[in-house]
N, C-alpha and C positions, 0 to 999 in steps of 0.2 A: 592387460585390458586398458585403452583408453576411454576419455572420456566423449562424448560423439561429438562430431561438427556442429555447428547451428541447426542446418537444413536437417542432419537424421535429429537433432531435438524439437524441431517443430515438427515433425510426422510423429517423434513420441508423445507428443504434448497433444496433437491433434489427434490422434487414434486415443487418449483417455478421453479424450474430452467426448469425442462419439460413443463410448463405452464400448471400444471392439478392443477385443481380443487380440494377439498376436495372431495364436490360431485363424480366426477369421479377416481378420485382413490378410494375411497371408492367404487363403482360400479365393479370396476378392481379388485378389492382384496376378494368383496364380503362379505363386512365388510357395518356397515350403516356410513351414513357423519356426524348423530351425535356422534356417538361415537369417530370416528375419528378424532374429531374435540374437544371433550373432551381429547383424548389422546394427542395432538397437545397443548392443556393450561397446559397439566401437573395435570389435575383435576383427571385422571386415569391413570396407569399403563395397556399395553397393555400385555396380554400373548406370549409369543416365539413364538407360532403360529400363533396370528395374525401380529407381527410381522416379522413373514417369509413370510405370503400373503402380505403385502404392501410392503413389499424390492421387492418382484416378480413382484408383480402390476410395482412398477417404474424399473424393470430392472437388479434386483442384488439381493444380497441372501446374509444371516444373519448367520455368522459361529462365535461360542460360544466355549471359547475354557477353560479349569479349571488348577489353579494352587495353590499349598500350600501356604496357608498365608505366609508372610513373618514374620520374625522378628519383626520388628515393630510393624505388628500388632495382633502376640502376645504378647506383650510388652502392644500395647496399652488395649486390653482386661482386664487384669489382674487393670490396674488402676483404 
């Protein structure tokens, strides 16, 4: 078990804050509570799309945005 990325810790931070459940966000999003509750320990990686159903489910929406490696890390690659 890891411990979750930023983004699944601000949907866990944000679904306490509402007081929902795994159960019902999971219900909301149309996702099941176990798996959401896997994705929550960090045992899976959720897809973008289920990822944009629970930001929905609680409220807000999940904007991905790309940008060219920096320096560094191609700097670091090459090592």
């Amino acid at each position: 078990m890891s411990a979750p990325d930023p983004l699944i810790a601000a949907l866990i931070e944000e679904r306490r804050r509402q007081g929902i459940s795994q159960r019902e966000l999971g219900r909301r999003a149309g996702l099941s509570s176990g798996g959401l509750c896997e994705v929550e320990r960090g045992d899976h990686s959720p897809t973008l799309r289920n990822l944009r159903l629970l930001a929905a489910a609680l409220g807000f929406d999940v904007n991905l945005t790309t940008a060219a490696p920096t320096t560094e890390s191609k700097e670091d690659d090459h090592a």
